[in-house]
N, C-alpha and C positions, 0 to 999 in steps of 0.2 A: 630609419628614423635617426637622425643625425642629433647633436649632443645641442640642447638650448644654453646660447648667451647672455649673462646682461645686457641689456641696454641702458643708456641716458636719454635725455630729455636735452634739445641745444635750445637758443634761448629764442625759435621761430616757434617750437614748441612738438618738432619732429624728432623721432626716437633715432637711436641710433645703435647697434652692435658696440660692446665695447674690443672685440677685436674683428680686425677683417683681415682681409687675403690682397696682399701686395702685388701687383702682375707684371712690374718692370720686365722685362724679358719673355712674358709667358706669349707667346704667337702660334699660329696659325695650329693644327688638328694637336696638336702635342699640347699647346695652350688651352685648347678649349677641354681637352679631358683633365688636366689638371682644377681649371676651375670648378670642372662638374664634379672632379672627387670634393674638390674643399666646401660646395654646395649643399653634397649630399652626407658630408659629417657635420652641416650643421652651420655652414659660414655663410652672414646673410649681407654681409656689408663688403664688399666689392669695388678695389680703386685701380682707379686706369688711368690716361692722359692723352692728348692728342700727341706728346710728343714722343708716349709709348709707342705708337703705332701698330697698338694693339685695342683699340676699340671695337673693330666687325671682329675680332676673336673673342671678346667679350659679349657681344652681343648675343654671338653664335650658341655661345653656352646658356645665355639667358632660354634663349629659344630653343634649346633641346631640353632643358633642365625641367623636369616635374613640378621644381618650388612654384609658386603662383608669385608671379612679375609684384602685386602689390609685396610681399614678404619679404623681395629683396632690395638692397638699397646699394646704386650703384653710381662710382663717382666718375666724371674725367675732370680735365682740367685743360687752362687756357691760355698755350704758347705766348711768348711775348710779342713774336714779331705780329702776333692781332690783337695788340690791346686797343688800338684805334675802336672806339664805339662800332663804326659801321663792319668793322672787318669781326670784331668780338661778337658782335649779334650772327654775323655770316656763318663764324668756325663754329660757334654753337648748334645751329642748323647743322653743318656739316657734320658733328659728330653727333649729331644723333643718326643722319643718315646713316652712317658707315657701320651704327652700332643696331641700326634697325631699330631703334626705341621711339616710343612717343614722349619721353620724359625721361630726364636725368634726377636721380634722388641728391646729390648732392652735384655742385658744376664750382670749380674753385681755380683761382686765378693763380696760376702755377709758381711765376715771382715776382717781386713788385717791378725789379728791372727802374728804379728811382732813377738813372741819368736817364734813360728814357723818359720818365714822367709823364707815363698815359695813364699809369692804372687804378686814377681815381675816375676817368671815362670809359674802361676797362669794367669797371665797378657798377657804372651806372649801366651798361649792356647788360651786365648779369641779374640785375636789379629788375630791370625790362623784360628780361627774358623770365622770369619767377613770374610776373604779372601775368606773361602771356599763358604760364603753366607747362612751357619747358624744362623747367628747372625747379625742385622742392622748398631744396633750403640752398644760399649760395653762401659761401666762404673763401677762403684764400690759404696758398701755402708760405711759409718763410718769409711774413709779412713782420716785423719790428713794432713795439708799440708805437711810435712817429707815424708808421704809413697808418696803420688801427686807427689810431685818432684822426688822424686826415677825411679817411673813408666817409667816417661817422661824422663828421665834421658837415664836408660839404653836397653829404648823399640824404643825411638823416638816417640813414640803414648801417647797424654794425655786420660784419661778419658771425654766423653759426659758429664759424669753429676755425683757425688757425693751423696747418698741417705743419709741423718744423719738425728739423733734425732732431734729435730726441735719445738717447741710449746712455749706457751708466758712464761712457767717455765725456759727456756735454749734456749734462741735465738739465742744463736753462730754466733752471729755479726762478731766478727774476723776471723771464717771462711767460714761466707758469704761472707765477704769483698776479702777473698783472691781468693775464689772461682768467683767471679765477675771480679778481675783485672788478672786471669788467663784462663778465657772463659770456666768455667766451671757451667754446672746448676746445682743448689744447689734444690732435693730432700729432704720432710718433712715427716720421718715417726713418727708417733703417732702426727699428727699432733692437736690433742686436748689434748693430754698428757692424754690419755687412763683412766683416773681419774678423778670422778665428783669435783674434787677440780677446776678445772679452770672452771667449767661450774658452781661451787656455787659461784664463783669472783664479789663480789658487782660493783666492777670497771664495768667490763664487763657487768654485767646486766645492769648497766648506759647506758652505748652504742648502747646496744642492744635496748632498752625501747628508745632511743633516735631517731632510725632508723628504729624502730617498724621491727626488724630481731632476731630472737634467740640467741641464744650464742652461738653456732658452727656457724652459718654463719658472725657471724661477728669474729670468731678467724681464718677462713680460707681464708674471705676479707683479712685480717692480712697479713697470708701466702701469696696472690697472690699478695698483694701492696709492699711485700718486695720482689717478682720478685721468688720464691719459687714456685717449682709443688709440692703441697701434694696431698697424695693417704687416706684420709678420709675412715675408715672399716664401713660399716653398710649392716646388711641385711635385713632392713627394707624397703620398697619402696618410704614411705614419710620420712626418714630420707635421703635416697638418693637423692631425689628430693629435699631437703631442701639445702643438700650439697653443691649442684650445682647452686643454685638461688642464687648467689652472684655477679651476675655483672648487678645491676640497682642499684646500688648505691654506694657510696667508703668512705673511712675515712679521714680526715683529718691527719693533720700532728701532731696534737693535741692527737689526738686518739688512730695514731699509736705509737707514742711517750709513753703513759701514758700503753698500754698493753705491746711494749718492756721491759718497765721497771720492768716488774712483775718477771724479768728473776733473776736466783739466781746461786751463784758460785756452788752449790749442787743438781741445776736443772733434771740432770737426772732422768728416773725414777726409772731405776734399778742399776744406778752406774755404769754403763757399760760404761768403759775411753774406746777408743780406741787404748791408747798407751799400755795398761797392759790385757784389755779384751780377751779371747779368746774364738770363739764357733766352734765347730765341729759337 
């Protein structure tokens, strides 16, 4: 019996885990036993990507795993060199094949890729593809509020939820904030910022040493007291387990306060703006 999470509510009206299991990296028999540990302590929300190239290992463990397929919620997402409508309807198809699913719980347009300028037709494919029942809820990653209002502008349909970088180096306060006063949930990826630098943070070790917790469990307290779902990568069992032992006890406003602040105008890890960034 693995440990129960919170969930939220996104604004299509489907629930979600407030942390899940990151798989950048996780492949072929080595990745599927990692997911099926992080399964069976309890992890229901599940993100992947077509340009992980690890969705049939995702799948794999869907279909070994005991959990019952409705309990889990599982994402990929949608390279840029297919935002063209007809090619974003295709890849979609595609990864479900690979992933052997009938339906994706969450399907999100990986980056908006703006000199390009496909992925408000990008938008309407995933929009299409919910109708047909491919897809649950659809949202986007490292989308800016400009491209947000565009979406909703000329689709009628907002995004569930926005995936962006996210950790105590680049807290994107302002577009939490908008993301918040526009009902969308704000997604943390690299939510420890993938670098033993905020895990060597004297601050943090205070904290940690304070509430006798680690320092990933108390930067992902962090994440869930600012209302954030991170997806935490590990394919360790007791770093999984660790992940997720975060709700018997919480930070003060003190706490939160003094690790926000670690945030920097150059915070990113790779420099990757979303106004000028492009991946295919």
């Amino acid at each position: 019996m693995g440990n129960t999470i919170p969930e939220i509510t996104l604004n299509d009206g489907m629930t979600v885990p407030v942390i899940g299991l990151g798989t950048y990296k996780l492949k072929g028999n080595e990745g599927v036993n990692s997911i099926l540990s992080a399964m069976d302590l309890g992890y229901r929300l599940i993100d992947s990507a077509y340009n992980y190239e690890n969705e049939g290992t995702v799948g794999e463990a869907v279909r070994r795993s005991s959990v019952p397929r409705e309990e889990l919620n599982i994402t990929s997402k949608l390279p840029g060199r297919y935002q063209s409508y007809d090619k974003a309807i295709t890849t979609i198809q595609e990864s479900l094949f690979r992933a052997n699913l009938d339906y994706y719980d969450l399907y999100l347009i990986h980056w908006p890729n703006p000199k390009q300028d496909t992925y408000v037709e990008a938008w309407q494919a995933l929009i299409d593809a919910k109708k047909e029942g491919l897809i649950r809820s659809i949202g986007v990653c490292n989308f800016l509020p400009e491209h947000l209002m565009r979406l909703e502008k000329e689709t009628g349909v907002k995004p569930s939820m926005n995936q962006i970088e996210l950790h105590p180096f680049f807290n994107q306060a302002p577009q939490r904030k908008w993301h918040e006063e526009n009902n969308i949930k704000t997604e943390s990826w690299s939510p420890l910022a993938r670098a033993n630098e905020v895990l060597q943070n004297d601050m943090i070790q205070q904290i940690a040493e304070h509430h006798n917790k680690s320092l990933s469990q108390i930067i992902l307290r962090w994440h869930y007291q600012l209302g954030a779902i991170s997806i935490p990568k590990s394919a360790s069992p007791a770093r999984q387990l660790e992940n997720i032992s975060i709700f018997d006890f919480a930070l003060d406003d003190t706490e939160m306060n003094m690790i926000s602040g670690l945030t920097r105008a150059d915070g990113r890890i790779n420099n990757q703006d979303p106004a000028t960034y492009e991946e295919f």
